[in-house]
C-alpha positions as a Markdown table, in Angstrom:
| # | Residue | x | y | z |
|---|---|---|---|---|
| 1 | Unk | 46.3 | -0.2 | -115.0 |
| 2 | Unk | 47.5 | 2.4 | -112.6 |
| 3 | Unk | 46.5 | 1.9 | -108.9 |
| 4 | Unk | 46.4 | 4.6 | -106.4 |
| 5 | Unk | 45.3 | 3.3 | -103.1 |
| 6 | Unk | 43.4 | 5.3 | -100.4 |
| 7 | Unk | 44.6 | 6.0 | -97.0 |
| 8 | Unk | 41.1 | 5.9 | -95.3 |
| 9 | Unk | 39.2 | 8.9 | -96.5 |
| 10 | Unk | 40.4 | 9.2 | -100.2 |
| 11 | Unk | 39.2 | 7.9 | -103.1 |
| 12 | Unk | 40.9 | 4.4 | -104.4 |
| 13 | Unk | 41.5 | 5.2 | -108.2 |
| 14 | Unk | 41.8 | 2.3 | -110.6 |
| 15 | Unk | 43.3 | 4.0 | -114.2 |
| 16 | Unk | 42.6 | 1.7 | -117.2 |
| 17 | Unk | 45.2 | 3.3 | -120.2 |
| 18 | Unk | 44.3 | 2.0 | -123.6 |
| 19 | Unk | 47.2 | 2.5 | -125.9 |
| 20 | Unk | 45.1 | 4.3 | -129.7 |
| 21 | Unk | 46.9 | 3.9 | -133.0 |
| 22 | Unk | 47.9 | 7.8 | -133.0 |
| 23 | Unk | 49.9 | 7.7 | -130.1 |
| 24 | Unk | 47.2 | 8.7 | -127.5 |
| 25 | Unk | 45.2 | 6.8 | -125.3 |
| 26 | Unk | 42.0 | 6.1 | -123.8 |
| 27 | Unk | 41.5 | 6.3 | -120.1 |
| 28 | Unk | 38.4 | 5.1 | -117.6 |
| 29 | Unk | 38.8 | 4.7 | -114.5 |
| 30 | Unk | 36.7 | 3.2 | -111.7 |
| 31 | Unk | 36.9 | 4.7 | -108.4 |
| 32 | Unk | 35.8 | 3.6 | -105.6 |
| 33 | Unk | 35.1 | 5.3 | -102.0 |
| 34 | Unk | 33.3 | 4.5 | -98.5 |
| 35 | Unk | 30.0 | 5.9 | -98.4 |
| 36 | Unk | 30.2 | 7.3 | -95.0 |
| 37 | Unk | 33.5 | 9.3 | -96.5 |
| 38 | Unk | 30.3 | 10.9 | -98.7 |
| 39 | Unk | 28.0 | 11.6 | -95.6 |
| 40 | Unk | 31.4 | 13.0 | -93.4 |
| 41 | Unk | 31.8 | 15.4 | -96.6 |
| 42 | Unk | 31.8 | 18.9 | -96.8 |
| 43 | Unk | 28.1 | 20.1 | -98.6 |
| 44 | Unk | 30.5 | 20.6 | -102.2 |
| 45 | Unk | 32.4 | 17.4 | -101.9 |
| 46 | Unk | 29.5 | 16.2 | -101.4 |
| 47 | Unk | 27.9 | 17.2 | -104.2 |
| 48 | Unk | 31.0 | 15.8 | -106.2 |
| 49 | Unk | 31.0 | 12.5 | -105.2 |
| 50 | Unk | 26.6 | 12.4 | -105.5 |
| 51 | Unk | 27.2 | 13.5 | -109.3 |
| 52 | Unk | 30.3 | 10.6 | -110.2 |
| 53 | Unk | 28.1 | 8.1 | -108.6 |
| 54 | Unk | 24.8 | 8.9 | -110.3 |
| 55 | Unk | 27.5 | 9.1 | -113.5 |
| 56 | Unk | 28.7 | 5.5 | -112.7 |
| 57 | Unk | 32.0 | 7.1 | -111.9 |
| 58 | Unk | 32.4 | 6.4 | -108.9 |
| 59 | Unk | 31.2 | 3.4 | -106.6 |
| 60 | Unk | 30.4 | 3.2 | -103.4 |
| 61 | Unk | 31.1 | 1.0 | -100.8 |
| 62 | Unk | 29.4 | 0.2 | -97.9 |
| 63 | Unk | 32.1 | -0.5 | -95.3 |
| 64 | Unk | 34.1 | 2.2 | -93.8 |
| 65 | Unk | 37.2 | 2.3 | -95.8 |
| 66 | Unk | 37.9 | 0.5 | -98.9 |
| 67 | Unk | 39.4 | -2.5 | -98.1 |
| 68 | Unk | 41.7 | -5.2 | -99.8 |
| 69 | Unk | 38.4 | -7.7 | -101.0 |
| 70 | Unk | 37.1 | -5.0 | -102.8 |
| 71 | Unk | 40.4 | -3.7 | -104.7 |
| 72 | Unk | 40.9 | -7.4 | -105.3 |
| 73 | Unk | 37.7 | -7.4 | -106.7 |
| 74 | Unk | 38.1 | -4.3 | -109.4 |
| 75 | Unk | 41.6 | -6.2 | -110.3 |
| 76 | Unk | 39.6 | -9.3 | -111.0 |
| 77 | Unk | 37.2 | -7.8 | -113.0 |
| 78 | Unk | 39.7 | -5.4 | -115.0 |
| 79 | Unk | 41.8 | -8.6 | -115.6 |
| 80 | Unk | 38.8 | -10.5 | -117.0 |
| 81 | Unk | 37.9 | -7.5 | -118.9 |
| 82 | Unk | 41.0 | -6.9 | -120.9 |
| 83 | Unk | 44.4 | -8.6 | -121.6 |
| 84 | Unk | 45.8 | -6.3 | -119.1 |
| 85 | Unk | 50.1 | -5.8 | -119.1 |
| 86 | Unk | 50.4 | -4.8 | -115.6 |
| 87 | Unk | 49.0 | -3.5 | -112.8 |
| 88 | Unk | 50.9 | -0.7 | -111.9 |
| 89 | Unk | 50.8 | 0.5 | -107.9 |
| 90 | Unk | 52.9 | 2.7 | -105.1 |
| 91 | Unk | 53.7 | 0.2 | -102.8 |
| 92 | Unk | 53.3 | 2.6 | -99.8 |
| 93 | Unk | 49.8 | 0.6 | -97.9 |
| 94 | Unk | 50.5 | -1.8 | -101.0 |
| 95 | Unk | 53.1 | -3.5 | -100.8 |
| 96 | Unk | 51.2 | -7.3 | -99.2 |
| 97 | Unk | 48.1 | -6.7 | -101.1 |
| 98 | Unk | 50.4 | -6.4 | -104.0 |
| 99 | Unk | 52.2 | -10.0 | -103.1 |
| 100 | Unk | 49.1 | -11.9 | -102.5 |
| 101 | Unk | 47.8 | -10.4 | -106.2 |
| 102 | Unk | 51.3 | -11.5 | -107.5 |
| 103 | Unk | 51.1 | -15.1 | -105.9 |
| 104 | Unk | 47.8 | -15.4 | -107.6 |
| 105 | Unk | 48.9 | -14.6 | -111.1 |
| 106 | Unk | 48.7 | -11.1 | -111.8 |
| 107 | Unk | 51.3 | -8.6 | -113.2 |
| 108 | Unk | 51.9 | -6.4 | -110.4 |
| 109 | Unk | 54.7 | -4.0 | -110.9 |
| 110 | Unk | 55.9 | -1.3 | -107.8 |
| 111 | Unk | 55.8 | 2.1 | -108.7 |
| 112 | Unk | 57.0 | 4.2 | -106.1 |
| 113 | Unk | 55.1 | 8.3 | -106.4 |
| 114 | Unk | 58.6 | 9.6 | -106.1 |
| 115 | Unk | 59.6 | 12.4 | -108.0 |
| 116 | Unk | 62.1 | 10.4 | -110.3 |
| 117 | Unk | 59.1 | 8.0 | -111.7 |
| 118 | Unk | 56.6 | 10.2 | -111.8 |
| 119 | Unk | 58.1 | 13.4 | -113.2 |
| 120 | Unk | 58.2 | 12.3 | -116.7 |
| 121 | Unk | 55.0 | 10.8 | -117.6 |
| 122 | Unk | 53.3 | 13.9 | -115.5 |
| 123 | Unk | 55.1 | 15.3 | -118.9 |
| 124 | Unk | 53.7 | 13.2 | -120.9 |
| 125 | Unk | 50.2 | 13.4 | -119.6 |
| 126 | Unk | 50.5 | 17.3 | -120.0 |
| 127 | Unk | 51.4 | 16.6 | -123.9 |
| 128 | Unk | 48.5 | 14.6 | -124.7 |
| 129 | Unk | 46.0 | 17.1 | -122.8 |
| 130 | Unk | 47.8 | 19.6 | -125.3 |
| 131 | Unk | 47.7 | 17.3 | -128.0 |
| 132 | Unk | 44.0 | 16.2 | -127.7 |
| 133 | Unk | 45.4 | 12.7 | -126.9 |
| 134 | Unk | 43.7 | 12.1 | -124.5 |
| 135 | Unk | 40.4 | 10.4 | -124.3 |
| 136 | Unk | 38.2 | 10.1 | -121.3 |
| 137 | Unk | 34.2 | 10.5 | -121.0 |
| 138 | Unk | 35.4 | 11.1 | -116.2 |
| 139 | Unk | 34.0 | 14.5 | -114.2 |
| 140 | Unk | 36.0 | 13.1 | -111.5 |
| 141 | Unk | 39.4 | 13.0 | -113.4 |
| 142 | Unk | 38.4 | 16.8 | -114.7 |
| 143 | Unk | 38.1 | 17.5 | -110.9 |
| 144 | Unk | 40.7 | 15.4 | -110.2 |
| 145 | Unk | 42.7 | 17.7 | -112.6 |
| 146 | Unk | 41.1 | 21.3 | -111.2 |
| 147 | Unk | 42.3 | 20.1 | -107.2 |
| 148 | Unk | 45.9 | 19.5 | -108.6 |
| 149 | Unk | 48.7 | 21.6 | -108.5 |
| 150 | Unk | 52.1 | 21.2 | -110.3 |
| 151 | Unk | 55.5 | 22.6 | -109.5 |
| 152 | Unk | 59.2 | 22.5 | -111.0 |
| 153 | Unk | 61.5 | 21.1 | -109.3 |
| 154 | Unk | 65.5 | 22.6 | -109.1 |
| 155 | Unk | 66.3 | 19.3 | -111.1 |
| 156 | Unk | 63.2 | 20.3 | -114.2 |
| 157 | Unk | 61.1 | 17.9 | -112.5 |
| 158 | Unk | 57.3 | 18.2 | -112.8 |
| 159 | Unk | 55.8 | 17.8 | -109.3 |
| 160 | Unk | 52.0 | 16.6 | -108.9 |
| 161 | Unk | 50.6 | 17.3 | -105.5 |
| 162 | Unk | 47.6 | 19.1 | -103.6 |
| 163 | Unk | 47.3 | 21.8 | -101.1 |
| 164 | Unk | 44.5 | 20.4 | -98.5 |
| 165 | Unk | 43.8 | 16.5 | -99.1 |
| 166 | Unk | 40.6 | 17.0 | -96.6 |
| 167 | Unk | 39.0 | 18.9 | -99.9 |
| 168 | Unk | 41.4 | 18.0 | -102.7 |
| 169 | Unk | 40.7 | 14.9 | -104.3 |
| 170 | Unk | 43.6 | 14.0 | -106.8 |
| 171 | Unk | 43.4 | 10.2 | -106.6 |
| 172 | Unk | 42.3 | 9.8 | -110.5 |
| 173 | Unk | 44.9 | 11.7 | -111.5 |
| 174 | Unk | 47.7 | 10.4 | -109.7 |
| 175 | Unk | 46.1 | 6.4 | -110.7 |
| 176 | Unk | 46.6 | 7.9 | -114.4 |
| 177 | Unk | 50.3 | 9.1 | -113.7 |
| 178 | Unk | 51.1 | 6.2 | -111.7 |
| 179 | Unk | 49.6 | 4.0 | -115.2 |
| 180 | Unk | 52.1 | 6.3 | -117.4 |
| 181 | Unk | 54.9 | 5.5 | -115.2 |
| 182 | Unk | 54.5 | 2.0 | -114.6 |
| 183 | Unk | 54.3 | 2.0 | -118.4 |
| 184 | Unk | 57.5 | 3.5 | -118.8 |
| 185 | Unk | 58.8 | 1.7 | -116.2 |
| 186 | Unk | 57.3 | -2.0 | -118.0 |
| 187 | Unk | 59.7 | -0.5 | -121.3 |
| 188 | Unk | 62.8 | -0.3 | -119.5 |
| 189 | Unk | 62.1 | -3.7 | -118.0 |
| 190 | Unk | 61.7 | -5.4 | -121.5 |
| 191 | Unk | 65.1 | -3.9 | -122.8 |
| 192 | Unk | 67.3 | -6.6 | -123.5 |
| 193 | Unk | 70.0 | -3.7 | -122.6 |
């Protein structure tokens, strides 16, 4: 599960990756976001964020920014939902949240959204978009995806960022790379190397 947590006006992106027997995977997400961020919105934001919530893509809270009950929440329900390896998080507005939910039992791993973690499974997100590989039933991720851009770096790094975060919401998609990452990241971890 790849965590992507909101400053104050964003959207708080939870990325459940389910590993398929071909070598793709199947994503949901659930995403959550104050509802006064949704009144404060701009009429076509606006409009997004009525549409994901009507889908049950997106839930609404009722305080003014999300805070740490309610992500503690979604990782409790996730947890009981599935067997899940790791909750995978940028420990930038993370980092004691991310202690406490250790303390308590759960996998936590620190994924920082620098260019050297994320780079590659951006890559590898691209490949199984190519490939068909990847399954997802999200309008929010497919916006997600059309507010995104992407940029090589000198070093052939692929770069995920946005122009104006006022309008551009990214959050799913960045929860999705951070997933990738941490998944990467869990690999190396295991190696008895």
């Amino acid at each position: 599960v790849g965590i992507d947590r909101a400053q104050v006006h964003d959207i708080t992106s939870f990325s459940v990756v389910i590993p398929d027997e071909d070598g793709g995977a199947t994503v949901f997400w659930v995403n959550l976001l104050p509802q006064k961020t949704v009144e404060n919105a701009g009429d076509y934001l606006k409009s997004v964020y009525h549409k994901a919530s009507e889908s049950g893509d997106l839930r609404l809270v009722m305080t003014p920014t999300v805070r740490d009950e309610d992500i503690k929440r979604v990782i409790d329900e996730l947890d009981s939902m599935f067997d899940v390896e790791q909750f995978c998080y940028d420990p930038w507005h993370f980092r004691e949240i991310a202690e406490e939910l250790e303390g308590l039992g759960y996998p936590m791993l620190s994924v920082s959204q620098g260019t050297g973690n994320m780079s590659e499974p951006a890559k590898k997100l691209e490949g199984l978009i190519k490939e068909e590989m990847l399954r997802y039933d999200s309008d929010l991720f497919v916006f997600a995806c059309s507010c995104a851009l992407v940029t090589m770096t000198r070093q052939n790094n692929l770069q995920v960022f946005r122009d104006n975060p006022k309008t551009e919401k990214i959050d799913p998609l960045i929860a999705l790379v951070i997933a990738l990452s941490g998944a990467t990241l869990g690999k190396v971890e295991r190696n008895i190397y």
